[in-house]
N, C-alpha and C positions, 0 to 999 in steps of 0.2 A: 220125100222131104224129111229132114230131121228133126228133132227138136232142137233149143240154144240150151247150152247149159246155163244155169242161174244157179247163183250163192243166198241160199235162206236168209241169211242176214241183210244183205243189201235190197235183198225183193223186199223186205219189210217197210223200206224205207219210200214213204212218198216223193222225195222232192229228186233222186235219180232215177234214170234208166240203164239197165246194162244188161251184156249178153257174154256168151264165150262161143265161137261156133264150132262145128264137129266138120267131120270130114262125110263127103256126101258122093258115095261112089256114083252113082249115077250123073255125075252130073262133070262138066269140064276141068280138068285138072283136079278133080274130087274136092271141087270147092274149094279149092286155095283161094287165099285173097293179095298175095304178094304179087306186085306189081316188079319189085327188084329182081329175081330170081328165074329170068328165062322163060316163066311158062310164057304162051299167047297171050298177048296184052289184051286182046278184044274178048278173050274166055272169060280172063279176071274180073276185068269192068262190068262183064256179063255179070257175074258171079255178086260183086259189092254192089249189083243195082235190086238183084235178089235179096240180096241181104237186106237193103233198105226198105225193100216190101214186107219184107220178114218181118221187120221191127216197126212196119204201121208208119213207118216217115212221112210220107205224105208230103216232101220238100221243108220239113219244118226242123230237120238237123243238119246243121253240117259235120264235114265229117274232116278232123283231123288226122293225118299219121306224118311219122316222123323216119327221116333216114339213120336206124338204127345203130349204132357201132361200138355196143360191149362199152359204153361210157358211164361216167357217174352225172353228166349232162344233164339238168333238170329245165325246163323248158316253161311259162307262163304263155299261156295261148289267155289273148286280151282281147280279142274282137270274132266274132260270128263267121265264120270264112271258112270253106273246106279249102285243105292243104293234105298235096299229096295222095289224094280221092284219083280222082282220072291221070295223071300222071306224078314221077316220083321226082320231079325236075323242080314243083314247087314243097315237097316236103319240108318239116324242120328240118334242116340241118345238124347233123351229130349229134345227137337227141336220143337218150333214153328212160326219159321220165317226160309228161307230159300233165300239165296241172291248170285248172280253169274254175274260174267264178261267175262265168259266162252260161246263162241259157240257152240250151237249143246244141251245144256242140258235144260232139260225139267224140272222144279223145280214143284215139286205136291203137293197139299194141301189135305187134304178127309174132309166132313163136312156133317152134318146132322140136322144144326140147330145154328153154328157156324158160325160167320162171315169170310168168303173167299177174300182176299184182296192182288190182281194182280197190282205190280207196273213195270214203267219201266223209265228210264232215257233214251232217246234217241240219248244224248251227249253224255258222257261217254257210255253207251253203258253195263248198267247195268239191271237188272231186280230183281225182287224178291216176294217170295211169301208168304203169311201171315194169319195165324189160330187164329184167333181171337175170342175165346168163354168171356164169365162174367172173369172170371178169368185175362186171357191175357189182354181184351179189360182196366181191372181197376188196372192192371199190363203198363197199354199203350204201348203194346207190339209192332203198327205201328209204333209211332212216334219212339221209338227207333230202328227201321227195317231203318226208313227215317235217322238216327243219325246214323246208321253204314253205309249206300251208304253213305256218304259224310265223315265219317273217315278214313275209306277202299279205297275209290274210290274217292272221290274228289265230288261228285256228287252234284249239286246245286237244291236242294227241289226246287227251282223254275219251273225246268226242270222238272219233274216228272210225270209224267201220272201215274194216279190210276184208278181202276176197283174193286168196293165194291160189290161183288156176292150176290148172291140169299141165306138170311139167314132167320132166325123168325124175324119178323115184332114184331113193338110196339102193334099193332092191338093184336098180340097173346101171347107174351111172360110176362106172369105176375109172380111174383118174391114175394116172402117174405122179409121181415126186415132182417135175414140173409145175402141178395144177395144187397137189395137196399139202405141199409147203405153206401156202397161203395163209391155208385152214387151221395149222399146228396146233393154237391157240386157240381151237374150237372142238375141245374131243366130244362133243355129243353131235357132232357131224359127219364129224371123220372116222371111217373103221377103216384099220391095217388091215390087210390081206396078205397071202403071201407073193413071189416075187415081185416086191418092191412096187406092189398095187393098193389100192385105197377104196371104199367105196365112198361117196361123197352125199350128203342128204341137203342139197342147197334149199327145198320149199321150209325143211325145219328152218335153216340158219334164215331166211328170210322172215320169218316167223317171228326167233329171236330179236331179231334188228329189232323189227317192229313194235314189239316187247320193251326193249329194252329203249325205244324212241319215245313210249309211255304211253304206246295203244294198248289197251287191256288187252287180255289173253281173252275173253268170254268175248270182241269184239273182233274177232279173228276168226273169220270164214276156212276151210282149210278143204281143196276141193278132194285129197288125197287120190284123186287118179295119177295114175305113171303112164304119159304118153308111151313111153316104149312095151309097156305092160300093154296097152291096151291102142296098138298103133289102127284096129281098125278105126276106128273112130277119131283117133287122134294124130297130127301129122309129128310123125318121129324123125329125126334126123339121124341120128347114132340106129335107131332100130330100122330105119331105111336105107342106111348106107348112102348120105346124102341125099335125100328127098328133095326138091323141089319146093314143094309144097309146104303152105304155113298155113294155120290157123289168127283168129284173129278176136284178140280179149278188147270189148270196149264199154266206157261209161260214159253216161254226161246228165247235166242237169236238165231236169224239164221244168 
């Protein structure tokens, strides 16, 4: 069995719980938790009931996720209810932020090469969770996740505690003119390369956002793993040549 990754800054904090998990060769599908993605649906389920033992559940979370799609989509889960746990039919719908004032709910991200981003407000007593691929990230899908905790909830970005998970590094992620037009306006993101390639550092510009939404910088967890750097343990898309397989970032209030 492995360990969960944990972000220093969030373990400090009494009123969440949260995890990041790894890839688990031994075990079916190496621990994927993606219910969308082809593997065996009875492995997965296998798999997120482990998980619930992993993290001491004991029936007293439920567990949110949401049906993915590179959106700027922010989502308020208001009531105790897993969605999308056993199958992906009752998921959110088009959903790529996920936000809750609710005890007991377990908000779940899946990623493969995607920016994973764990916040929580310790005042108000908010958390939420955030999938941040090319798409979302130049969508600024955080800072708008940060602009609904404080329409919603009252919640002061200053308060904030962030956790920026294990996604592709700038080291690996190189992009074409397609992807890196986006970013123009973000040269501490973007480096030219030669032909007519880019390398792209989306966990900074996520960073940035967040920064710039008026989460302090000293409340900014930063996991600096590169899932493609480091694909044992991590499910890599780009460094797997389409994998399968996700890992899976989650918070929630206890």
């Amino acid at each position: 069995m492995t360990a969960l990754y944990r972000f220093s800054l969030l373990s400090a904090l009494p009123c969440c719980m949260h995890a990041v998990t790894q890839k688990v060769l031994s075990l079916p599908c190496q621990f994927s938790l993606a219910l969308h993605t082809g593997e065996e649906k009875g492995a997965v389920r296998a798999n997120r009931k482990l998980l619930q033992e992993m993290l001491e559940n004991n029936g007293k979370y439920a567990f949110v996720t949401a049906s993915q799609t590179h959106s700027d989509h922010v989502h308020i889960v208001t009531k105790k209810e897993s969605r999308g746990w056993r199958d992906m039919e009752d998921a959110v719908a088009d959903c790529d932020a996920l936000v809750t004032d609710q005890k007991g709910v377990m908000l779940c991200i899946l990623t493969a090469d995607c920016v994973p981003i764990l916040l929580c407000d310790p005042v108000k007593k908010v958390v939420a969770a955030v999938h941040a691929g090319w798409r979302g990230t130049e969508a600024k899908i955080v800072a708008k996740t940060v602009g609904k905790m404080k329409e919603a909830f009252g919640c002061n970005p200053s308060d904030i505690v962030a956790g920026i998970g294990p996604a592709i590094g700038a080291c690996c992620y190189e992009v074409g003119e397609d992807v890196a037009k986006h970013f123009r306006d973000r040269p501490d993101v973007l480096e030219e390369k030669e032909g007519g390639k880019y390398m792209l550092n989306l966990p900074l510009e996520n960073r940035l956002q967040l920064m710039g939404a008026g989460v302090p910088q000293a409340q900014i967890d930063q996991s600096g793993i590169c899932t493609a750097c480091e694909s044992d343990s991590y499910f890599s898309y780009r460094k797997e040549q389409g994998c399968s397989g996700r890992f899976m970032s989650l918070i929630g209030l206890v």
